[in-house]
C-alpha positions as a Python dict, from the first residue, in 0.01 Angstrom:
ca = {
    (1, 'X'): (0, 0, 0),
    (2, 'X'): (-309, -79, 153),
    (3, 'X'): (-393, -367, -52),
    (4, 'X'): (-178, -661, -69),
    (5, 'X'): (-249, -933, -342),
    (6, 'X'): (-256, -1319, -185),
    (7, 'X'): (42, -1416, -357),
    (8, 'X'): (248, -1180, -150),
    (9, 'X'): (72, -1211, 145),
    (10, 'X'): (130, -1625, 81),
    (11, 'X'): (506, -1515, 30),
    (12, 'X'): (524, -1304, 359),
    (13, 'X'): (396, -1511, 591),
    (14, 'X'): (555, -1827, 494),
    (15, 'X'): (909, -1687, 510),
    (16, 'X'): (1127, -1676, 809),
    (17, 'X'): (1372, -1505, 684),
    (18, 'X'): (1611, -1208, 737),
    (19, 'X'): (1835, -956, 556),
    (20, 'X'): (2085, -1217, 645),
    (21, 'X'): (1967, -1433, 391),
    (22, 'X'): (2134, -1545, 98),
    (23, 'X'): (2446, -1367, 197),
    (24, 'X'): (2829, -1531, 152),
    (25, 'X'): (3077, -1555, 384),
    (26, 'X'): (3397, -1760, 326),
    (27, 'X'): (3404, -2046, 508),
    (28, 'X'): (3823, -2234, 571),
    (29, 'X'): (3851, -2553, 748),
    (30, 'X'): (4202, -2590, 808),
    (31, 'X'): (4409, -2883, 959),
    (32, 'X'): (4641, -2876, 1227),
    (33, 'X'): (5009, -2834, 1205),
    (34, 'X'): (5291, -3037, 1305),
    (35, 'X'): (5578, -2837, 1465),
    (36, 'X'): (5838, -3106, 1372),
    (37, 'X'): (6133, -2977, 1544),
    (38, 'X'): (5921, -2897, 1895),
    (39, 'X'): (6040, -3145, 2127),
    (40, 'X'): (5865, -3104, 2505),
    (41, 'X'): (6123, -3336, 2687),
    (42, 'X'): (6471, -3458, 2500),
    (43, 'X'): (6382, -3553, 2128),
    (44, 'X'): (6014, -3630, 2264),
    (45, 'X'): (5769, -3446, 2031),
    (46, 'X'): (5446, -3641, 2133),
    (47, 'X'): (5314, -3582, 1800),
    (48, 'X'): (5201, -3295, 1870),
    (49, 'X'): (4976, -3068, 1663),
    (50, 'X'): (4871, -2739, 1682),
    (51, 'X'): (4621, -2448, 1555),
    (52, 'X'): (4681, -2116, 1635),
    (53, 'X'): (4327, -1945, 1659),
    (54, 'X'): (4418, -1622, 1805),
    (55, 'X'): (4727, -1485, 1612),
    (56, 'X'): (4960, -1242, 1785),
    (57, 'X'): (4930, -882, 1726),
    (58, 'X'): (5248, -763, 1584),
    (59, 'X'): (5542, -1028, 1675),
    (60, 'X'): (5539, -1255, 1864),
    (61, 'X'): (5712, -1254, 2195),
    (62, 'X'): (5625, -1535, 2359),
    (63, 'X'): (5871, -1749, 2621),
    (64, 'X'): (5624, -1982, 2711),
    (65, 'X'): (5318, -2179, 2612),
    (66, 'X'): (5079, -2255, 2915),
    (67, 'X'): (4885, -2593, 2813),
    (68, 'X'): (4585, -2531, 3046),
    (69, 'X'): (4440, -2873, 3080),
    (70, 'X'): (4418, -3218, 2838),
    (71, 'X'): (4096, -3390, 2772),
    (72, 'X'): (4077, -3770, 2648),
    (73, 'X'): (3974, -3709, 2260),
    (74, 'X'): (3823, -4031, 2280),
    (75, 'X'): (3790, -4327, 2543),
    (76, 'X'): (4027, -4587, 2529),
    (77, 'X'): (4298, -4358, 2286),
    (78, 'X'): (4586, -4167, 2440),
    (79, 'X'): (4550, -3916, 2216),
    (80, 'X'): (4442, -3551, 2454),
    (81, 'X'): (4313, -3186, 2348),
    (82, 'X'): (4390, -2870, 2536),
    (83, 'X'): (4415, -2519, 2475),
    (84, 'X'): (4681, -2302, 2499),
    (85, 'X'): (4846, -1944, 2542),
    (86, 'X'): (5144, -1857, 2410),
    (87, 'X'): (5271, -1585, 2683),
    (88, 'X'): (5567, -1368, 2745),
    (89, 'X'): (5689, -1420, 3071),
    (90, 'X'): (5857, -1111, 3141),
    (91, 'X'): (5528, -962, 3053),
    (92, 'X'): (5278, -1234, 3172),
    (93, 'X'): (5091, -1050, 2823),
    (94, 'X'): (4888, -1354, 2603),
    (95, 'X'): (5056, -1343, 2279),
    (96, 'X'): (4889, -1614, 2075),
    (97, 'X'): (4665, -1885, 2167),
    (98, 'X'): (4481, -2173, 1997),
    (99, 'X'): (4435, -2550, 2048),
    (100, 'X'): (4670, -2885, 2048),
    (101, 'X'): (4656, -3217, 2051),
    (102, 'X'): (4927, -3536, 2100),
    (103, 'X'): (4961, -3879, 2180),
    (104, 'X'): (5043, -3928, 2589),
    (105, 'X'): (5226, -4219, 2694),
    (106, 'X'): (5062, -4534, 2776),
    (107, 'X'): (5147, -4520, 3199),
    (108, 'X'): (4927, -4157, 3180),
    (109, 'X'): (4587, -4337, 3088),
    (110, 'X'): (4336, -4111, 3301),
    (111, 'X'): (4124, -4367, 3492),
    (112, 'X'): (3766, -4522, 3352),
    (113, 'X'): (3485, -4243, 3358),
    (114, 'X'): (3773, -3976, 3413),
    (115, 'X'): (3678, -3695, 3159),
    (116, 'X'): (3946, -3447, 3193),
    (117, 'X'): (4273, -3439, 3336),
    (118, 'X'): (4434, -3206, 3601),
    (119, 'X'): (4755, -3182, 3402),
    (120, 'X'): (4878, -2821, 3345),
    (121, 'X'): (5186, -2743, 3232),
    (122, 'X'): (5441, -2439, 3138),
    (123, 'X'): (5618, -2518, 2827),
    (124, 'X'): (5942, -2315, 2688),
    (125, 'X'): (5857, -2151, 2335),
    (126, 'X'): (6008, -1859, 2243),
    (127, 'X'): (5871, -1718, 1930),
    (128, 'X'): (5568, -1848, 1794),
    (129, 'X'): (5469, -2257, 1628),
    (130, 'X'): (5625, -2114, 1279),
    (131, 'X'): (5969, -2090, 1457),
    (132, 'X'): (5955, -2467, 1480),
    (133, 'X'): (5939, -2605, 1100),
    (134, 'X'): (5568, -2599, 1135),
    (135, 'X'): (5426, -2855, 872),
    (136, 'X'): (5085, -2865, 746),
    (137, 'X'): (5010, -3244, 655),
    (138, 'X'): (4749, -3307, 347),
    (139, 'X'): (4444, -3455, 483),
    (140, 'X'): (4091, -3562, 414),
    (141, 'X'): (3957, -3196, 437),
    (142, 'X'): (4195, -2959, 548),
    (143, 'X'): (4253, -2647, 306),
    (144, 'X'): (3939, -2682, 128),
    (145, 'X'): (3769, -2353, 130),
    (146, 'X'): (3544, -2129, -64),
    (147, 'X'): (3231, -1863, -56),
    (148, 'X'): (2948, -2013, 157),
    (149, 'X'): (2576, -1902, 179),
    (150, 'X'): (2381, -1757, 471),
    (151, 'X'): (2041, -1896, 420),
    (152, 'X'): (1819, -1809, 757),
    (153, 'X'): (1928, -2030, 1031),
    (154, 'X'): (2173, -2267, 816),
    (155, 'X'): (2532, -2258, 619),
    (156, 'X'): (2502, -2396, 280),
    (157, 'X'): (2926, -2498, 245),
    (158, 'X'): (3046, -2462, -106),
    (159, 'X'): (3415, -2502, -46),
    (160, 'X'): (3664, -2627, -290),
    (161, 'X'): (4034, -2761, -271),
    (162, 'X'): (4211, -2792, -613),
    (163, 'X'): (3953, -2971, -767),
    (164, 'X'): (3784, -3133, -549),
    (165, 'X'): (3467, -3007, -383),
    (166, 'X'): (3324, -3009, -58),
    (167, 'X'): (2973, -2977, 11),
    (168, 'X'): (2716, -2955, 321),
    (169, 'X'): (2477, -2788, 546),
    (170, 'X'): (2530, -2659, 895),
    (171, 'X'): (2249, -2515, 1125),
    (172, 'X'): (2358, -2252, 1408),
    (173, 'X'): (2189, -2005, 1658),
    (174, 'X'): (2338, -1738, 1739),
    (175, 'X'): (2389, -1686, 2126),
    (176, 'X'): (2542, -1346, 2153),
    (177, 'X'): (2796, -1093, 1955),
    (178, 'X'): (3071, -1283, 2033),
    (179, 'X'): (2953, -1668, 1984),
    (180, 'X'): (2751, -1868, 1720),
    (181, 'X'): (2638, -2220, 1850),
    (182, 'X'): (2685, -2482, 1524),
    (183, 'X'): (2497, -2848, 1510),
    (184, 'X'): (2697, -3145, 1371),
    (185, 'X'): (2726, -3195, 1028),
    (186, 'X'): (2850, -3385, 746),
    (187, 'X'): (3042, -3259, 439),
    (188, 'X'): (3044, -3485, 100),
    (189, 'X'): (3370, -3477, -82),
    (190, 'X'): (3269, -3489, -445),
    (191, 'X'): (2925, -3586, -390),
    (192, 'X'): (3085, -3970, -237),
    (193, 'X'): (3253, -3981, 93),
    (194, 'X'): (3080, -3840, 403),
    (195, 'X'): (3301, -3682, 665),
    (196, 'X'): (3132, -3666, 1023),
    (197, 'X'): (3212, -3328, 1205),
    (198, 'X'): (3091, -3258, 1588),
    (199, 'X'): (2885, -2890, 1669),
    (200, 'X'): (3088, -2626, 1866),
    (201, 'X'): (3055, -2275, 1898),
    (202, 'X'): (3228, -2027, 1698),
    (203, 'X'): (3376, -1768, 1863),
    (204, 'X'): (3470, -1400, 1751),
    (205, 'X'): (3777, -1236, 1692),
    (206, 'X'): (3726, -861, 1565),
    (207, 'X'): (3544, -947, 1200),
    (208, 'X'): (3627, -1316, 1167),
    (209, 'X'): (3502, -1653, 1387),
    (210, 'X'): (3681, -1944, 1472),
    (211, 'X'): (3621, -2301, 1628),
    (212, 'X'): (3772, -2618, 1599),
    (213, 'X'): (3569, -2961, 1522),
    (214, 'X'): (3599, -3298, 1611),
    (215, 'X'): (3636, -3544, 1345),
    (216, 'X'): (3370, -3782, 1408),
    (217, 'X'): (3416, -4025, 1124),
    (218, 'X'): (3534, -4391, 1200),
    (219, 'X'): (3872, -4471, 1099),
    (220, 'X'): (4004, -4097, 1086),
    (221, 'X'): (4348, -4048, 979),
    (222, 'X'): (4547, -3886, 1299),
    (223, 'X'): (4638, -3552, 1140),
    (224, 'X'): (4273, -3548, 1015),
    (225, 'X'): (4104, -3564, 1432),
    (226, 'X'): (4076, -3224, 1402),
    (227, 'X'): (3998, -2947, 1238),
    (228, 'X'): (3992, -2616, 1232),
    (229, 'X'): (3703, -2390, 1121),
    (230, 'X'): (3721, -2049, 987),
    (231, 'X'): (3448, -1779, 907),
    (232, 'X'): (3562, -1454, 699),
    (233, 'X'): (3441, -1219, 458),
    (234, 'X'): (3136, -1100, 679),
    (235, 'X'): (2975, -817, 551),
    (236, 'X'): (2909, -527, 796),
    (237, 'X'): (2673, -282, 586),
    (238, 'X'): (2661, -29, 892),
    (239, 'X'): (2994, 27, 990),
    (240, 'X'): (2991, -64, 1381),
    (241, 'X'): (3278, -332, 1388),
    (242, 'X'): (3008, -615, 1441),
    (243, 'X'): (2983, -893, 1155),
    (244, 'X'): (2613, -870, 1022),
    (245, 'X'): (2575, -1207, 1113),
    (246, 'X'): (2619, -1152, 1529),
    (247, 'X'): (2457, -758, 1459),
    (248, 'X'): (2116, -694, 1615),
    (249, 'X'): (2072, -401, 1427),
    (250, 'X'): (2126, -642, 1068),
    (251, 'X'): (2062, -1000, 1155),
    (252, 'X'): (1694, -954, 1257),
    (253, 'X'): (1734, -999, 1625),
    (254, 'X'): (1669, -645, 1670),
    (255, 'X'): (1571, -460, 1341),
    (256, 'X'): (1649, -122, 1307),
    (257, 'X'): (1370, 109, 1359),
    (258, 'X'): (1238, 419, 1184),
    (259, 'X'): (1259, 760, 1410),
    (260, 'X'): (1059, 1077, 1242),
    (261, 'X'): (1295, 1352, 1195),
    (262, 'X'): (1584, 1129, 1218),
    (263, 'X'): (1830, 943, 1038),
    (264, 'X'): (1864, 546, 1090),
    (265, 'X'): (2109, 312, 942),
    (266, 'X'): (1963, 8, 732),
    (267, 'X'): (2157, -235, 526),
    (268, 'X'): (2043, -52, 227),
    (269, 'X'): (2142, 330, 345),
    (270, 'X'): (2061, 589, 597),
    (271, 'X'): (1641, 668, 615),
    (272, 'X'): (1516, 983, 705),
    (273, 'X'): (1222, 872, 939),
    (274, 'X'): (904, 1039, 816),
    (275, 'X'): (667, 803, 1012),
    (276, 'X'): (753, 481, 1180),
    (277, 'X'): (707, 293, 910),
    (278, 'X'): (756, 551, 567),
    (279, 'X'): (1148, 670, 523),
    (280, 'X'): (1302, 911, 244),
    (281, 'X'): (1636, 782, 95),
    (282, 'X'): (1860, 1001, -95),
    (283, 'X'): (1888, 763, -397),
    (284, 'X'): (1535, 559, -418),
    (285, 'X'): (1328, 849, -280),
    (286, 'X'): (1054, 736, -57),
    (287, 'X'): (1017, 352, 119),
    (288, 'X'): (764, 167, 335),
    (289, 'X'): (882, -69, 580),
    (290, 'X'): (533, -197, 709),
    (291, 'X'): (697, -544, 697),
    (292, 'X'): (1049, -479, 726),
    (293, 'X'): (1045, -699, 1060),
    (294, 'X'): (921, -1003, 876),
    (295, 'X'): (1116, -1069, 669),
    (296, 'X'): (1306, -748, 487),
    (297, 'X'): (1034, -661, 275),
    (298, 'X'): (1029, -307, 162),
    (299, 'X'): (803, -121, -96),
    (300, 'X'): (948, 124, -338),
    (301, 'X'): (766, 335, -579),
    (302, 'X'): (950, 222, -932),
    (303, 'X'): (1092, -174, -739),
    (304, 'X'): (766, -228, -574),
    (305, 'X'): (835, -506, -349),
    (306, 'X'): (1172, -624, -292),
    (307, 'X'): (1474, -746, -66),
    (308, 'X'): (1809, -659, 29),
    (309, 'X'): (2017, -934, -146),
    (310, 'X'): (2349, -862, -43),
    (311, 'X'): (2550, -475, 19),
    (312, 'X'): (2922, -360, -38),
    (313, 'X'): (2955, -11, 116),
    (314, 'X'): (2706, 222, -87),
    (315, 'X'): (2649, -68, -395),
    (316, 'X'): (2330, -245, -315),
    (317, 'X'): (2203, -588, -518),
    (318, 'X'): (1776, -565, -454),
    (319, 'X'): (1590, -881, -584),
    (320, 'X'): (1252, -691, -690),
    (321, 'X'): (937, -937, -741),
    (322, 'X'): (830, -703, -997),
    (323, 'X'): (1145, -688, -1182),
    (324, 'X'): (1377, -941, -1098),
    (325, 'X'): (1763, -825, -1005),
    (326, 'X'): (1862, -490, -960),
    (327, 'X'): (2167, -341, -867),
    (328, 'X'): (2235, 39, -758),
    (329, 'X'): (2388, 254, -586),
    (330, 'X'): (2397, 536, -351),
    (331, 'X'): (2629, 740, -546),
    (332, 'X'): (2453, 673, -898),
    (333, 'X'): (2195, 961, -837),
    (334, 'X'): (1906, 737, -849),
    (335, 'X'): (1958, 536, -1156),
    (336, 'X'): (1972, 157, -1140),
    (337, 'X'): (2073, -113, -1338),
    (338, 'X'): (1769, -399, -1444),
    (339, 'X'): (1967, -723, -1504),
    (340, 'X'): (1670, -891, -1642),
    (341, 'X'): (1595, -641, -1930),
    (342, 'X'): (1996, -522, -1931),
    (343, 'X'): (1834, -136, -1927),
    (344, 'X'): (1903, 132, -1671),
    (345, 'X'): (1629, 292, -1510),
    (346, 'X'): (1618, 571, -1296),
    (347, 'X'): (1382, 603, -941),
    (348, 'X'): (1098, 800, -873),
    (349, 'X'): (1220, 1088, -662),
}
């Protein structure tokens, strides 16, 4: 332990990476929908379109939706973005909520340099948008999705839609529990045509995140302005009702920490704390976590060095740089399974 060779030191320092890395998510980007029979005044539907974010628990008793304010989407277009609520008045309880967009007459132009408008309005709905023949045109991207990669500070997209595929890379910082700031990015639709998407911030809702994104490309169809964006499928390896990816105690922003006498929670099982650094597991015996905090390195008697690669409850897949893939688990009483040599082995105890 004392005596690390160069090429892992090399490896150690030159990695900013966390247990976070390499892990999938499913990633959705879904279009808007049109609720054809909606009408807001006489047969005038304003070609509106609509994305509920923030479903409603149970049904859906909404009277009303409240259109809180409408933003130009771009200068010189009529077209205007808002969010909504979808409330019960009775009640005044939220029921749904989300984001819509439509086409405003030409007499309601907001003035030059005018970047939001004071409109607010109170809209009969009863029910919820599926009440309302709710249509979900084909566009350039919507309803492509698929299993994405977590790799540090960036999304590798993998997503698919029949058979076409949808590739691209979006960066993102993570500002709290509940958000997860995204740059702009570009997907390529079977390795050809670009399609130019604004940053946002994700926002939480229980295990999933949502945002919506701009389409910035020139010449986008209408139903294709926006988007919506969908993050599922997060792992949470200790249990707490926080995604890994927003969790201090997973994501690296605040590593878990070793306790003698005590039991801590890591992505790969509880650790007895014998020092602060040196645990005992119950299925892989003893492990140091000198460099835990760097990068997820731990040392293991029979894995030697290796990483968390990704967790399900108490199945764990380790990449060991002594013998390649290995996958366990805490209820196999300490044997593991070697993909490389297709052998089980059993831990040190």
């Amino acid at each position: 332990m004392k005596h690390l060779n160069r090429l892992f030191l090399s490896l150690l320092l030159g990695t900013g990476s966390s247990f976070l890395s390499a892990q999938s998510v499913t990633v959705s980007v879904n279009a808007f929908g049109d609720p054809s029979s909606f009408t807001f005044t006489g047969s005038n539907s304003l070609d509106l379109r609509v994305s509920e974010l923030i479903p409603a628990t149970g049904t859906n008793t909404s009277t009303h939706v409240l259109v809180e304010s409408l933003t130009p989407l771009e200068e010189g277009q009529q077209v205007y973005t808002s969010t909504y609520q979808g409330i019960n008045a009775a009640t005044g309880a939220i029921q749904d909520a989300g984001v819509l967009f439509m086409t405003l007459p030409a007499d309601t132009a907001l003035p030059v340099g005018t970047v939001a408008s004071p409109i607010v309005g109170v809209i009969q709905r009863p029910g919820s948008w599926a009440n309302y023949a709710l249509q979900v045109p084909s566009t350039s991207l919507g309803g492509a999705s698929g299993s994405s990669a977590i790799d540090g500070a960036a999304l590798d997209l993998n997503l698919a839609r029949g058979s076409e595929a949808f590739t691209g890379e979006v960066a993102f910082t993570i500002i709290s529990a509940d958000e997860v700031q995204f740059e702009p990015f570009t997907i390529t639709k079977d390795g050809a045509t670009s399609i130019s998407l604004s940053g946002g911030t994700l926002m939480r809702d229980g295990n999933r995140f949502y945002a919506t994104v701009t389409n910035l490309s020139a010449g986008a169809a209408y139903d294709a302005l926006i988007f919506e964006l969908e993050v599922t499928n997060i792992s949470d390896v200790d249990g707490d009702g926080v995604p890994d990816l927003v969790d201090s105690a997973i994501s690296g922003t605040g590593t878990p920490v070793l306790v003698p006498g005590e039991y801590v929670q890591f992505p790969f099982g509880q650790v007895l704390g014998i020092s602060s650094t040196r645990g005992s597991t119950s299925y892989m015996g003893d492990v140091f976590l000198d460099y835990y905090n760097l990068g997820g390195f731990i040392y293991q008697a029979d894995l030697q060095w290796f990483v968390v690669f990704s967790s399900f409850g108490s199945s764990h897949f380790f990449y060991s740089y002594t013998l390649g893939w290995i996958w366990t688990s805490e209820v196999f009483g300490g044997w593991y399974y070697n993909y490389g040599t297709g052998q089980w082995g059993q831990f040190t105890q």
